[in-house]
Structures are given as structure tokens and as C-alpha cells.
C-alpha positions as CSV (number, residue, x, y, z in Angstrom):
1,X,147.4,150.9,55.7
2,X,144.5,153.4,56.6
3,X,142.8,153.6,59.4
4,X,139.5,155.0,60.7
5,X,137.6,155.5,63.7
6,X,134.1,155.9,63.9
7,X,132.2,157.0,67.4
8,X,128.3,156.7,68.2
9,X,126.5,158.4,70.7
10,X,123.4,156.5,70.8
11,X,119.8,157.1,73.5
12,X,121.2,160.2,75.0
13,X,117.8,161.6,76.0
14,X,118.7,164.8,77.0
15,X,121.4,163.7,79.5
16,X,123.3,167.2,79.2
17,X,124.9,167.3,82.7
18,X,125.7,164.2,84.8
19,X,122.5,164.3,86.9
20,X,119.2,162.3,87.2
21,X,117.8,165.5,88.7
22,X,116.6,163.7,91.5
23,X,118.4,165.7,93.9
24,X,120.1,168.8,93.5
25,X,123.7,168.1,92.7
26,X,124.5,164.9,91.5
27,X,128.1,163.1,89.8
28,X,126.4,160.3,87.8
29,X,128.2,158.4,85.1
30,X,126.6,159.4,82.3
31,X,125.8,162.9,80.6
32,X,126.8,164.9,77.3
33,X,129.6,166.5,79.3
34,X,131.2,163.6,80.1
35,X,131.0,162.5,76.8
36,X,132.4,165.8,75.0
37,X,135.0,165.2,77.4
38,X,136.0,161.7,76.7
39,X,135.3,162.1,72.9
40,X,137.9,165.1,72.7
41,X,140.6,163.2,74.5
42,X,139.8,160.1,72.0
43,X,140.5,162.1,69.2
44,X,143.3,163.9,70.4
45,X,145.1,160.2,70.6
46,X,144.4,159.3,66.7
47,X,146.5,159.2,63.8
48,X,144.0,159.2,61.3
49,X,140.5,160.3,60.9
50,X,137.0,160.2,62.6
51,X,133.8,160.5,62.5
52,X,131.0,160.7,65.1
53,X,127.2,159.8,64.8
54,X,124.4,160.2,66.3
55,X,122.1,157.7,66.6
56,X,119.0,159.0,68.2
57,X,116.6,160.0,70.4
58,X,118.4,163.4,71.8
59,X,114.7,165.4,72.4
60,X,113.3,163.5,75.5
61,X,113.7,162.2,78.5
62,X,115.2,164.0,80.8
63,X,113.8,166.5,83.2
64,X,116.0,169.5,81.2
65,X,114.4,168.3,78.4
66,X,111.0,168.7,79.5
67,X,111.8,172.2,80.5
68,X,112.8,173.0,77.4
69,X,110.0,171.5,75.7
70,X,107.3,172.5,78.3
71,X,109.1,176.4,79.0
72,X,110.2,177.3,75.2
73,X,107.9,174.9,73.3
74,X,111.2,174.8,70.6
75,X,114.0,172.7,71.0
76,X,116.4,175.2,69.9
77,X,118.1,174.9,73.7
78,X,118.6,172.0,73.7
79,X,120.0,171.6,69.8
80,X,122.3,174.4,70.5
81,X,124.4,172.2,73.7
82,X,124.2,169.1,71.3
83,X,125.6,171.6,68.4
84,X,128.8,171.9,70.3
85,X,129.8,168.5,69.7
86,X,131.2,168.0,65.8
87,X,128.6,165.5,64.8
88,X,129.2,164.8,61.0
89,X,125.8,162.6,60.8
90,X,122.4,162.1,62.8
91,X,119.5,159.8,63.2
92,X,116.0,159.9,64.1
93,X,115.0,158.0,67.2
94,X,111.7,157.2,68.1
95,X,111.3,159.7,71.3
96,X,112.3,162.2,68.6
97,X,108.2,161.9,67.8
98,X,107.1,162.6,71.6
99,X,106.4,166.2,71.1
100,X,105.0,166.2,67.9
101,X,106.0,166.8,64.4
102,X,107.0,170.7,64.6
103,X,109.2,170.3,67.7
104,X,111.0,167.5,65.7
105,X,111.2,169.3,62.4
106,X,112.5,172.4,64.1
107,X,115.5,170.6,65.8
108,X,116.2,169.0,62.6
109,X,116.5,172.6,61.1
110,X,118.5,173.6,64.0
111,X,120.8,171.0,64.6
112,X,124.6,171.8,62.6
113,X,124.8,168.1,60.9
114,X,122.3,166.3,58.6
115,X,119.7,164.0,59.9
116,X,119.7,160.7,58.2
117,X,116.1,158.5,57.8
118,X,115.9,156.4,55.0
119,X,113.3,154.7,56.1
120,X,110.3,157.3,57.3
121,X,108.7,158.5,54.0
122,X,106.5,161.3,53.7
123,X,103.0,160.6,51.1
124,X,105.2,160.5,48.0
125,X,107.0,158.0,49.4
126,X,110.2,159.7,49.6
127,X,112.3,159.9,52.7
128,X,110.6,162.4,54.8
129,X,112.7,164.0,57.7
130,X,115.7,164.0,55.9
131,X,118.4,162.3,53.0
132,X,118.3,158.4,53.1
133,X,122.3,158.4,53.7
134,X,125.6,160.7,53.6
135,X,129.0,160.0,51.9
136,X,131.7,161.5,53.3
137,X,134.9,161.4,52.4
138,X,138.1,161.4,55.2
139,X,141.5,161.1,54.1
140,X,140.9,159.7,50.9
141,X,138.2,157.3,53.1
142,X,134.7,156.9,51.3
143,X,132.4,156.6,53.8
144,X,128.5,156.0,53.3
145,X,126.4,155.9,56.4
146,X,122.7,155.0,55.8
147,X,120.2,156.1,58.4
148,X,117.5,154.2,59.7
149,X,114.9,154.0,62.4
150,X,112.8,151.5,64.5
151,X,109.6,151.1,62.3
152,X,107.2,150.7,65.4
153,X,106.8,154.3,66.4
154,X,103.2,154.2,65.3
155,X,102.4,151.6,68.0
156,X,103.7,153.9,70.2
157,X,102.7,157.3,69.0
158,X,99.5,159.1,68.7
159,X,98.6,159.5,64.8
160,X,99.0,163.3,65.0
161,X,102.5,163.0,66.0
162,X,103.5,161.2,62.8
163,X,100.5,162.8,60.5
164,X,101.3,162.1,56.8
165,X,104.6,159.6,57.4
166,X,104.8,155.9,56.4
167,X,107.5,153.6,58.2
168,X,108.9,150.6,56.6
169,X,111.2,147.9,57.3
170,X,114.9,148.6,57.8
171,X,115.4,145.5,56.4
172,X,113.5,146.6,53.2
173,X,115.5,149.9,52.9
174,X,118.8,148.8,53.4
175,X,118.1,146.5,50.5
176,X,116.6,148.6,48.4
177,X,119.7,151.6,49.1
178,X,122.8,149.5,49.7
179,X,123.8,148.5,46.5
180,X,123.8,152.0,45.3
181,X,125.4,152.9,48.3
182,X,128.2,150.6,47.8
183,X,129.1,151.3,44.6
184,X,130.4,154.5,45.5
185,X,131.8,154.0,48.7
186,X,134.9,151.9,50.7
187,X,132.6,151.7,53.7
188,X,129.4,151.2,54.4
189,X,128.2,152.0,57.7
190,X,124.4,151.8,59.2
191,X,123.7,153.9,62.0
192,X,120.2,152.2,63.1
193,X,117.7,153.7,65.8
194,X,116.7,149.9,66.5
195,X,118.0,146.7,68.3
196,X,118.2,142.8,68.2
197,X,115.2,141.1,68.3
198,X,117.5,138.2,69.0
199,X,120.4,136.8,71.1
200,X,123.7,137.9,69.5
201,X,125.5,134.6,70.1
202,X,122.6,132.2,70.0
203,X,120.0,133.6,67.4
204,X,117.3,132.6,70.2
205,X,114.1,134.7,70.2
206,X,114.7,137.4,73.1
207,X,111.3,139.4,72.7
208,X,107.8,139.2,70.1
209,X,109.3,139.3,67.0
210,X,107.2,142.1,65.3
211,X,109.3,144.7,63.7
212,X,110.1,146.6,66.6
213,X,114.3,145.9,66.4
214,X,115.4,144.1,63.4
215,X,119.3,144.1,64.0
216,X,119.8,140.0,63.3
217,X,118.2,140.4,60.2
218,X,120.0,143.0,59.2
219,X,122.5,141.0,59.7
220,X,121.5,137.8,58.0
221,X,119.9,139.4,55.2
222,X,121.5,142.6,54.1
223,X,124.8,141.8,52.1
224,X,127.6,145.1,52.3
225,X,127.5,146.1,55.4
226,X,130.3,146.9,57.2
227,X,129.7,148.5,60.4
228,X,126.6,148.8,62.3
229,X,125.5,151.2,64.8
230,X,122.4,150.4,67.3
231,X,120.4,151.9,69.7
232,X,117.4,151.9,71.3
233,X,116.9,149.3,73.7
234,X,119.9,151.1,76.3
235,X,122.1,147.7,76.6
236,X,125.6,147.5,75.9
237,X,127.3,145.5,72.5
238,X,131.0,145.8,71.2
239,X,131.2,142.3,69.0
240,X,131.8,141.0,65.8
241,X,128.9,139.5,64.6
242,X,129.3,137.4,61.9
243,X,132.0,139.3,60.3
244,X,130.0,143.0,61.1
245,X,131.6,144.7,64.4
246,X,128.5,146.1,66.3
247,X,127.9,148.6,69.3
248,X,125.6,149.8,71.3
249,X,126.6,152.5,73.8
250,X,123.6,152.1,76.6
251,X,121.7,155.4,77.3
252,X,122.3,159.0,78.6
253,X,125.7,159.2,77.5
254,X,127.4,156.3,80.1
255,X,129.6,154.9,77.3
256,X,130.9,156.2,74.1
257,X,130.6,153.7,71.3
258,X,133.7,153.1,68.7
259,X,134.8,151.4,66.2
260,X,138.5,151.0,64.8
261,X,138.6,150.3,60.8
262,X,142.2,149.2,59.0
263,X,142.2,149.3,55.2
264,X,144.9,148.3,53.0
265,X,145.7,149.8,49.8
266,X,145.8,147.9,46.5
267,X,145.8,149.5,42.9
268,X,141.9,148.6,43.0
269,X,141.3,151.1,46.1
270,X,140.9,150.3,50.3
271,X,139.8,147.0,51.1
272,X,138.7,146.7,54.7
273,X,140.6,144.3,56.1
274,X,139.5,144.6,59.9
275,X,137.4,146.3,63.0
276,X,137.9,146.5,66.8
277,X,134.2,148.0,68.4
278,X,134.6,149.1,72.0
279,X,132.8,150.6,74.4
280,X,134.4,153.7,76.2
281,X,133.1,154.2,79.6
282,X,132.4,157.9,81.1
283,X,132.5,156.9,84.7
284,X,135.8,157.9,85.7
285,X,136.1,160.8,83.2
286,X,137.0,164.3,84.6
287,X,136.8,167.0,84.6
288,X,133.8,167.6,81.9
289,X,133.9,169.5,79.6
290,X,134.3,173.0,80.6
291,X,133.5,175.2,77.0
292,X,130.3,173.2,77.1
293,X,129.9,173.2,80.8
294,X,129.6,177.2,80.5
295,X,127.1,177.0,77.8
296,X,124.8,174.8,79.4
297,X,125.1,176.2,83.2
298,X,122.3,178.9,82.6
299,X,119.7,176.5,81.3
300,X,121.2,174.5,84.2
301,X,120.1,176.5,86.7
302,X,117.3,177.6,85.3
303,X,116.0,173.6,85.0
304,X,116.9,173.5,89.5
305,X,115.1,176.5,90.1
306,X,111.6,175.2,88.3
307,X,112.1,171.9,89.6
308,X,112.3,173.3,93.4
309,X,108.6,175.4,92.7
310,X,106.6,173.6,95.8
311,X,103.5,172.1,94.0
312,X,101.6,171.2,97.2
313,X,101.4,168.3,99.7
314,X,100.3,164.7,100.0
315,X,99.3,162.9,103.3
316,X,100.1,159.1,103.2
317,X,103.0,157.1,102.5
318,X,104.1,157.5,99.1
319,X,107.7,157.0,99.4
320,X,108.8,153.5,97.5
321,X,111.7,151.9,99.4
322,X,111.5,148.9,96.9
323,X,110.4,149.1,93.6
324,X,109.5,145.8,93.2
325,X,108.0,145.5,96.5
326,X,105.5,147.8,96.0
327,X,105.1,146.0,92.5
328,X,104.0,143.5,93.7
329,X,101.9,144.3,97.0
330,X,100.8,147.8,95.6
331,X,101.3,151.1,97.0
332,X,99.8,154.6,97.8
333,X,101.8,155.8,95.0
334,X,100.8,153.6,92.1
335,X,97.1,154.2,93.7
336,X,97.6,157.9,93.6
337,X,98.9,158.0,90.2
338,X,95.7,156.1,88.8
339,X,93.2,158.5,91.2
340,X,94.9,161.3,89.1
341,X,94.3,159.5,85.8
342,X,90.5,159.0,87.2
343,X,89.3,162.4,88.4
344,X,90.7,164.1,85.0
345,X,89.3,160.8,82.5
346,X,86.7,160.8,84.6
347,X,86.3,156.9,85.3
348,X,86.5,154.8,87.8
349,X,89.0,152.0,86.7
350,X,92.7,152.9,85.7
351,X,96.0,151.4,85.3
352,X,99.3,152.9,85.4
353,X,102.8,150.7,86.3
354,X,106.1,151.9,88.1
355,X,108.4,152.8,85.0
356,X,111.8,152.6,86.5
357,X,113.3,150.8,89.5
358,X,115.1,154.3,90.4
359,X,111.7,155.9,91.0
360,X,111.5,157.5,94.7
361,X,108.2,157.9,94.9
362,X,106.7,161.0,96.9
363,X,107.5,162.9,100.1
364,X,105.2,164.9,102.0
365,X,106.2,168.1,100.6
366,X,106.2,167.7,96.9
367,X,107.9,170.1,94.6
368,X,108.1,170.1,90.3
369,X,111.5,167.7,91.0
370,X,109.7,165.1,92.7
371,X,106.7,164.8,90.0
372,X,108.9,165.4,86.8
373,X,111.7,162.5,88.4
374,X,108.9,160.0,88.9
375,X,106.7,160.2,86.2
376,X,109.4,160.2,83.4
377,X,107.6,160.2,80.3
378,X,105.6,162.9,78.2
379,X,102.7,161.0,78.3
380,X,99.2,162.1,78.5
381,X,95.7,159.9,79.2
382,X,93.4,158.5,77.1
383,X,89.9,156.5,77.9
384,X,89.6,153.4,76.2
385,X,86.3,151.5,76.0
386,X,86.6,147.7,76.9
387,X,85.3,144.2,77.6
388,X,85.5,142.0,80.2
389,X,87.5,139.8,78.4
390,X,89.7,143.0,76.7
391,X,90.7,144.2,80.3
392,X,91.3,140.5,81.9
393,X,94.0,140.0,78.9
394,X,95.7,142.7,79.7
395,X,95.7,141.8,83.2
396,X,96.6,138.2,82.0
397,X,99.5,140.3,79.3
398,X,100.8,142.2,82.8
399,X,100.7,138.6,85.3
400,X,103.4,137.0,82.4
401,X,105.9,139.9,84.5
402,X,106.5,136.9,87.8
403,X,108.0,133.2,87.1
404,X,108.1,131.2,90.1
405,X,110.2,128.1,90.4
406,X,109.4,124.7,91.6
407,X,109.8,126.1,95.6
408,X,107.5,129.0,94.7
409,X,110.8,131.0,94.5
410,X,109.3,134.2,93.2
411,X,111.0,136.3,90.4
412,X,110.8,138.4,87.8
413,X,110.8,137.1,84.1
414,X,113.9,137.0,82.5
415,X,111.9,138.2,79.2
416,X,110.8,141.3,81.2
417,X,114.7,142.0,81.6
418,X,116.4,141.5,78.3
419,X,117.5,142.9,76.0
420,X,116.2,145.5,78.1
421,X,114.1,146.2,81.2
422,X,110.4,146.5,81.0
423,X,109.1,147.0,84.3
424,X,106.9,150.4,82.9
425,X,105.0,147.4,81.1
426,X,104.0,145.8,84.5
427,X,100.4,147.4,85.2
428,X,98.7,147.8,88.2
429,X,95.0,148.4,88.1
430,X,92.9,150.1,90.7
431,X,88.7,150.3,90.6
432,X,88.7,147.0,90.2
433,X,89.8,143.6,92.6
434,X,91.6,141.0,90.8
435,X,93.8,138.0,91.8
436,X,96.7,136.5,90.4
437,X,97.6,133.1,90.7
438,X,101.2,131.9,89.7
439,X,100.4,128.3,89.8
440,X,98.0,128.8,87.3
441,X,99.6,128.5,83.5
442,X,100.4,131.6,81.7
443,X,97.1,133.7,80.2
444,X,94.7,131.8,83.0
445,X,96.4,133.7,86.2
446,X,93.7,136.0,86.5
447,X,91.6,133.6,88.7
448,X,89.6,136.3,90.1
449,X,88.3,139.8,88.8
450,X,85.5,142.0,90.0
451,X,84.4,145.3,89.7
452,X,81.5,147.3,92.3
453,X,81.7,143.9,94.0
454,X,80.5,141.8,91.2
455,X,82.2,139.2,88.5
456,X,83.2,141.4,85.1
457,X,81.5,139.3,82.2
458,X,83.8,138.9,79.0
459,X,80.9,140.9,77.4
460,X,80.6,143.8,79.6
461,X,81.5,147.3,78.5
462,X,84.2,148.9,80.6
463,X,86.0,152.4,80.8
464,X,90.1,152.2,81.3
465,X,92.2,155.4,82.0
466,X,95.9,154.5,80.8
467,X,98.1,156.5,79.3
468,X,98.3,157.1,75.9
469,X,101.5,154.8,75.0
470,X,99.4,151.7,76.4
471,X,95.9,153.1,75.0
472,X,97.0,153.0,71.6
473,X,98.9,149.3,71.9
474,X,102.3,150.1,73.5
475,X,104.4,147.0,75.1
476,X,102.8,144.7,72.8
477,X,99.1,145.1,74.7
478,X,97.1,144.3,71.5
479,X,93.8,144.7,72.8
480,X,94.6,147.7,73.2
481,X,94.4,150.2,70.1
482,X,93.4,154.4,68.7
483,X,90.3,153.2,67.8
484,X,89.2,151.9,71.3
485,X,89.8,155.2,72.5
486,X,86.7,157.4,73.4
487,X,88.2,160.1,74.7
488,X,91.4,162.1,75.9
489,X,92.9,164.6,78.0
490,X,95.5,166.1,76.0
491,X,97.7,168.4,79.2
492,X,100.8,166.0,80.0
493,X,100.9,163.6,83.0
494,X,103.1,165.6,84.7
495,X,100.9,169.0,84.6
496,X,98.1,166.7,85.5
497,X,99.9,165.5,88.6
498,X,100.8,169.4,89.8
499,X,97.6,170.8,89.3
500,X,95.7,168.2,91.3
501,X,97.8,168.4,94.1
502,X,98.0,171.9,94.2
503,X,93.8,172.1,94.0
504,X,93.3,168.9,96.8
505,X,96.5,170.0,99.4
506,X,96.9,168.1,101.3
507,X,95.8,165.1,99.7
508,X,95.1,162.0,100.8
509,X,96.3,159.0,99.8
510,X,96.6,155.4,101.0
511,X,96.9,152.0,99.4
512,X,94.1,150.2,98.7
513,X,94.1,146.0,98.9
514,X,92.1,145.8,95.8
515,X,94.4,142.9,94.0
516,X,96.6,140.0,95.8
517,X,99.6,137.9,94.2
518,X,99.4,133.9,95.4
519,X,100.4,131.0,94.4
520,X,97.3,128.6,95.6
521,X,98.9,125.1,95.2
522,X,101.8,126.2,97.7
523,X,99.0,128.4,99.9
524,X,101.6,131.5,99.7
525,X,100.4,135.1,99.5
526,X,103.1,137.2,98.2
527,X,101.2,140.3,98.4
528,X,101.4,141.6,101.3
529,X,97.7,143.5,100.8
């Protein structure tokens, strides 16, 4: 009997230390550290051999690795911290794309293991960013792991960051490099940048089923393999799925995925004759890791000192106390946010959403931590050009976020929250008034919806400030799309956000009452507005 042990790191995001970044010091559960730690003392308990994959999206996401990106403008700090882990494989995840094509290419030239993507090809239709899979052999063990990635990055992306690349199906490549994959291998194992577009246990529909995670039918469809590896949508799987153990280890480093393989031995080779996946929890690991504590200190302190430069000061309650209070009532700082996206896309109608339910909001005093720990994401703006009818669907797309039950019970839609939270898709639009109506069925909530005062006809001709992820369709906002827009400002959000408040300080913000949430056959107002 042989045995192997195969660990994922999957979503880290640029998690080095255990810290949000929110305040200064911070012990979270999560964070590379903790991982090196836990990964070392793992593999100091085996018998037999290991391997450890990555499965993507180590660039972005953090506030250390927006310094990096936004100080050094190459990766190459941040790849040289991951480098001190013993990856054997990587995979491309689809944050890897959020700076652009260079960035990405250079950290694929610096990191120490292969990057595996068999499924981005360049315009000869080979696999672009790197070999379609790896064999590796450990203690007489043949394994094959086959790379792949979610194929909906271009609804997500703006065309220059993926310039010259073609994404297909995972389900298409796997069957197209499996077999020859097999044939020279005792395992096969797919490390996949991409989720379950349905329930596990129940194969019932758990989001739109349009490409985005195709985990069941990689399941249902793609004979051989043994093992697969998932990402992407942060939740948390150790199962056996119809034969195939599966894991998926969250995000920023809170668990370390693994998977235990047995194989007997015959005179016709291994024959796989079980797995046990687990999911290895960081919280109560210490210490971390001390050799790679020391590397990463400098950039460590250099990341506390930017993110304490004072940026200005804002007058007005923007402090959020309650996420989804302010969600649904509005507040100063959603109304803020869009006032930046309108003096710099020069309109007067924008939407922007809450993206996390951790997000403070602002104190009076605002410094480069506060702006960089609430707006999370690299994003930047971008004018699209609308109807009436264009802006009320997306309106209409947002409303779906509330369910009320027969008491007028109020919650939030339980396909907003798995597999995975969504609340950065709930938008909230100011230059316009609207009402929604949660008696009304879903796609007619939008009862009421002016703009200067007067109705918006489905045929007029509107300007939207969003940023770029919704402009060109992300979260499944279809009328939505590259070719609406009409113009962009190019500077990240979070630049954006500094440099008007450092021009206006103090500025003034309060929330405006310009939308209300009812329910009119109950006569309840759950805005507060």
C-alpha cells in the first residue's frame, strides 16, 4: 500500500499576514503564515509523499497587495513571500487578470513552480499562460494534475486585460486532455479555478447556469478523474462526490485543503483504491511561521506606514454600523462613493453597492487604511450610455437581492448567499428616485423611477457611472456590456477616492432619501429614508 497526500491552497488573495488591515495589528484566522505553519507541521507527520497546489488568484485582494501593485507596479514582492512555500504546481485564477496582462505574466516568470492553464489559449490556440498539465512523479506515484480556469473572466475583465486570449470550457478541455493524460499517469488530479454551479448533494440549480463554475459537470461528464481541486467562490467542500473526493479551502488562507490517496500494488501498477479530503483549519495555529514571518515584516511595515498617510477629512456620518441596514435605507457612504464616481465621469446618475458585510465605512479623519479597507477591489469607472428601460432592469436585476415572507418578514435571498455571498451585486443608485415594492412579483418591483423630477421613458437616453466590473456585464447584469460604454476614467477607485477628498477637505456628505423599500399590500416602509 502507497499512500499520498495532496494539499491546495486555493483564493489566497494576498492574505500574507493574518490581518484584514483594517486596524493596525490584527490575529485573524487566515493568512499565508498561518498556512506555511500548518502545512509544515502536516508534512512533518506523513509517511509518504506530498504535493501542494495552488489553485489561484494569489495577485489581488488584499490591501498588501495593492501596495505592491500600486508602489512597485511588478509583483515580484509579493511572488517572492509565496516562493517560500514548496508549491510543486500553480493555477491561474481569475483576479490574476486585475492588473493587466504584464503584471500577470511577470509573476508567472517569477514564481519558483509552473503555472498550469489548459484552458486560456493564446491566437494559435495553444495554451497561453502556461503547460495544459504537469506529471510528477513521487515515490514511484505518477501524478498528472491538469490546470484549469473559470472561463468567464471576459465578463468580468476589460478586453485589454486579456488582449489576444480565448477561454473555453473546462468541461471541453478536460475532455479533450484527459485521456492522454491518463495514459501515462496512476492519478489524475484537476486543480480547477472554478466552483459548482450546483448543490453537491441535490444537483439543484444554486446560481445562472452560464459557464461561470462548471464543477458538477465536470463531474458528470469527464470520465478519469480522480481528485478535484476548486476554488473560486470562497466556500468550504471536503466530500466525495460521486466517487471524486473534492475540496475547497475558503479564501485568504483560513483552511488548508487535503486530500489522503491509498493505492495498492498489483503486477499491473497502483490502483487507487481510496481518498479522505479534509479541511485543515488555521484558526488556532501558532506560532506562524517565523522564516517567512522575517521575510515579509519589511513589506509589512512598509504596507502600515502608507496606509496611516492622512488623505483628508469628511463631514457627515459615514460610519456603517450595519451593513445591511444601510443597504437597505441608504447611507452617506454609499451616496459619497457614487458623488466620487460623478464628479470624475462627469454625470449625474451612478451606482455603486456595499461589497462586503465587514466594510466600516468612514470616520472623520480618513487616512489610505480606511479608503483601501472599504473599497476592496481594483476597479476603476466607466460611463455607460442607457435607456430607460436598460437602467430600470438593472434596478429590477438589484430588487431580486430582498424575499419577504407571507408576514412581510424581510430578508435577504438565499440565492444572493450561496454558494457564496453577493452583496457587491446589490446596487444602490443615486441621481435618480426610485421605489421598490416587494409585494410586487420579481422584474415589476420598480414601481416608481424618476429622474430631475420626471418619469424615465423606456426610450430615453441615460448616462450611468458604475464601475468597470458592472459596466462591462459583471454579476450577470446583461444590459450591461463594453460596447455601451462611452467613456472611462482609467486611475483606480481607490486613487479616485484620495484625491477627491484631499481637493474638497472637509467634505460634505449626507444621505440623500432619493429611493424607499415597501411592501404596499402590508403598507410597511422598510427604508427608513
Amino acid at each position: 500500500m502507497k499512500t499520498l497526500t495532496i494539499f491546495e491552497t486555493s483564493d489566497v488573495h494576498g492574505y500574507i499576514y493574518p490581518s484584514n488591515y483594517q486596524q493596525k495589528e490584527e490575529n485573524q484566522p487566515f493568512g499565508l503564515l498561518k498556512i506555511a505553519q500548518l502545512y509544515q507541521q502536516e508534512v512533518a507527520a506523513l509517511d509518504g509523499p506530498s504535493l501542494l497546489i495552488d489553485n489561484g488568484d494569489i495577485l489581488q485582494g488584499s490591501p498588501l497587495s495593492y501596495y505592491v501593485k500600486k508602489e512597485h507596479d511588478v509583483p515580484d514582492e509579493l511572488i517572492r513571500l509565496y516562493n517560500e512555500l514548496p508549491y510543486d504546481v500553480g493555477v491561474v485564477g481569475n483576479h490574476e487578470f486585475n492588473y493587466g496582462l504584464p503584471y500577470l505574466k511577470r509573476a508567472i516568470e517569477q514564481l519558483n513552480h509552473p503555472i498550469l492553464s489548459a484552458n486560456i489559449l493564446d491566437e494559435t490556440g495553444s495554451p497561453a499562460l502556461g503547460k495544459p498539465y504537469e506529471i510528477i512523479e513521487k515515490d514511484g506515484i505518477r501524478c498528472g494534475i491538469l490546470g484549469l480556469t473559470t472561463q468567464h473572466i471576459p465578463h468580468w475583465e476589460h478586453p485589454s486585460h486579456y488582449e489576444g486570449l480565448t477561454f473555453k470550457s473546462a468541461v471541453e478541455m478536460a475532455k479533450h486532455f484527459i485521456p492522454e493524460l491518463r495514459a501515462q499517469v496512476d492519478v489524475v488530479i484537476v486543480s480547477y479555478h472554478g466552483g459548482f454551479e450546483k448543490d453537491l448533494d441535490t444537483r439543484e440549480e444554486t446560481e445562472v447556469q452560464n459557464g461561470e463554475n462548471e464543477g458538477i459537470r465536470l463531474l458528470e461528464e469527464v470520465a478519469d478523474i480522480d481528485v478535484l481541486l476548486a476554488g473560486h467562490q470562497h466556500n468550504h467542500y471536503a466530500q466525495v462526490v460521486d466517487g471524486t473526493p473534492i475540496v475547497m479551502p475558503g479564501h485568504k488562507g483560513s483552511y488548508l485543503g487535503k486530500v489522503t490517496l491509498h493505492f495498492s500494488e498489483s503486477e499491473t501498477g497502483l490502483h487507487l483504491e481510496d481518498a479522505i479530503p479534509e479541511l485543515l483549519p488555521v484558526e488556532e495555529i501558532t506560532p506562524i511561521d517565523d522564516a517567512l514571518q522575517s521575510k515579509a515584516e519589511p513589506l509589512h511595515q512598509a504596507v502600515n506606514e502608507w496606509l496611516d498617510q492622512p488623505i483628508g477629512r469628511v463631514e457627515g456620518n459615514l460610519l456603517i454600523e450595519d451593513a445591511h441596514e444601510a443597504r437597505l435605507t441608504g447611507h452617506a457612504y454609499v451616496d459619497f462613493i457614487n458623488q466620487v464616481q460623478m464628479a470624475y465621469g462627469q454625470v449625474d446618475i451612478s451606482g455603486t453597492s456595499i461589497f462586503r458585510d465587514d466594510v466600516l465605512g468612514l470616520a472623520e479623519e480618513v487616512t489610505t487604511r480606511d479608503i483601501v479597507t472599504n473599497y476592496i477591489y481594483p476597479n476603476t469607472i466607466a460611463v455607460a450610455e442607457l435607456t430607460g428601460a436598460e437602467l430600470k432592469a438593472a434596478l429590477e436585476q438589484s430588487a431580486e437581492y430582498y424575499v419577504v415572507d407571507d408576514a412581510g418578514q424581510l430578508s435577504i435571498n438565499p440565492a444572493w448567499c450561496d454558494p457564496k455571498p453577493k452583496p457587491y451585486n446589490y446596487d444602490m443608485y443615486a441621481g435618480v428616485q426610485y421605489t421598490i415594492d416587494l409585494a410586487q412579483p420579481v422584474g415589476d418591483r420598480i414601481t416608481t423611477l424618476h429622474y430631475h423630477g420626471e418619469p424615465i421613458r423606456p426610450d430615453q437616453t441615460l448616462e450611468v457611472a458604475v464601475n468597470l466590473y458592472r459596466a462591462v456585464g459583471g454579476g450577470d447584469y446583461t444590459m450591461f456590456n463594453a460596447d455601451k460604454i462611452v467613456r472611462e476614467v482609467t486611475v483606480p477607485m481607490t486613487e479616485l477616492i484620495a484625491d477627491y477628498i484631499a481637493e474638497h477637505t472637509p467634505v460634505q456628505v449626507t444621505a440623500t432619501s432619493n429611493f424607499q423599500v415597501i411592501h404596499s399590500e402590508l403598507d410597511r416602509i422598510y427604508s427608513t429614508q
